[in-house]
N, C-alpha and C positions, 0 to 999 in steps of 0.2 A: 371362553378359554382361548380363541386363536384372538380374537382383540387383544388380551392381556401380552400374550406371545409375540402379536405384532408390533406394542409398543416398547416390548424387552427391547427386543431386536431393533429398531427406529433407535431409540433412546441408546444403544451400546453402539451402533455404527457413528450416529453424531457425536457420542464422548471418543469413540477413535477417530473421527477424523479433524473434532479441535485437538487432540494431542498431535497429529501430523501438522496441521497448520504450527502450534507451536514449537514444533521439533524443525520446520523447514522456514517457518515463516514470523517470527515471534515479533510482535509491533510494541511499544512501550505503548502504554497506558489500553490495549487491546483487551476484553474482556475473556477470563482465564478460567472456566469450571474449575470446582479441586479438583475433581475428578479427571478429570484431562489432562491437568497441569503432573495428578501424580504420576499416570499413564505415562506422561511423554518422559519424566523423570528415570521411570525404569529402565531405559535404553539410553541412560548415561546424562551427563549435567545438561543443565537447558542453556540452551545458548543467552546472549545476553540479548534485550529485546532493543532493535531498530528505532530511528526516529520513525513516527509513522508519514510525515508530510514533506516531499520533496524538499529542495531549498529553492528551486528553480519556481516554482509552484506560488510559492510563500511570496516570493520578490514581485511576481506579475499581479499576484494579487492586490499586494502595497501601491503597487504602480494605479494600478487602474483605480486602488480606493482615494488617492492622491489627484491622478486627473480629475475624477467626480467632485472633490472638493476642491479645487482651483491651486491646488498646489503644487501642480507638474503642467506647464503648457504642452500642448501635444506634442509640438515637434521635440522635446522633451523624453517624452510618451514614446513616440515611435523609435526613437532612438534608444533607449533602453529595454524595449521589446525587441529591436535586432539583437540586440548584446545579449539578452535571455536566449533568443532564437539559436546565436550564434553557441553560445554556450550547450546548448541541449543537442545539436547536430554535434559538437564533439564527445558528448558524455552517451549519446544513443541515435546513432547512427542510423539514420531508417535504409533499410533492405529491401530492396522491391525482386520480387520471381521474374525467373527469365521465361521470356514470351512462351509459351506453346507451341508456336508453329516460328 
């Protein structure tokens, strides 16, 4: 009997916490329970779902499958990884903690 009860309980937190992913976090082509999907429904329309893969991501990828096949000479290469680099410092900005002491 507590088995059974522990996998109620297991099974109803995981269908509430994929409806939170898809109430805060909804990726297009993300795998969606009904059961979650209807959950997240009751607390108003679902939002529309996200590209899932950056575009910054996508471009570096191209690049490097490109040098691998001789279609991008490096200096090439590394000049389009600053332009990515440069592009990513303005869109997320790294923050570093001020010292301790």
């Amino acid at each position: 009997m507590f088995v059974v009860l522990f996998v109620t309980v297991a099974y109803a937190v995981l269908i509430a916490l994929h409806a939170w992913m898809i109430r805060r976090h909804r990726l297009a082509g993300a795998y969606e329970p009904r059961a979650a999907r209807w959950l997240a429904a009751r607390f108003g329309p679902l939002p529309p779902p996200r590209s899932a893969g950056p575009v910054l991501a996508r471009r570096e990828a191209k690049a490097f499958d490109r040098l691998l096949t001789g279609d991008l000479d490096p200096a090439e290469y590394r000049a389009l990884m600053a332009a990515v680099a440069a592009q990513d410092a303005v869109e997320r900005p790294l923050k570093v903690p001020d010292p301790l002491f």
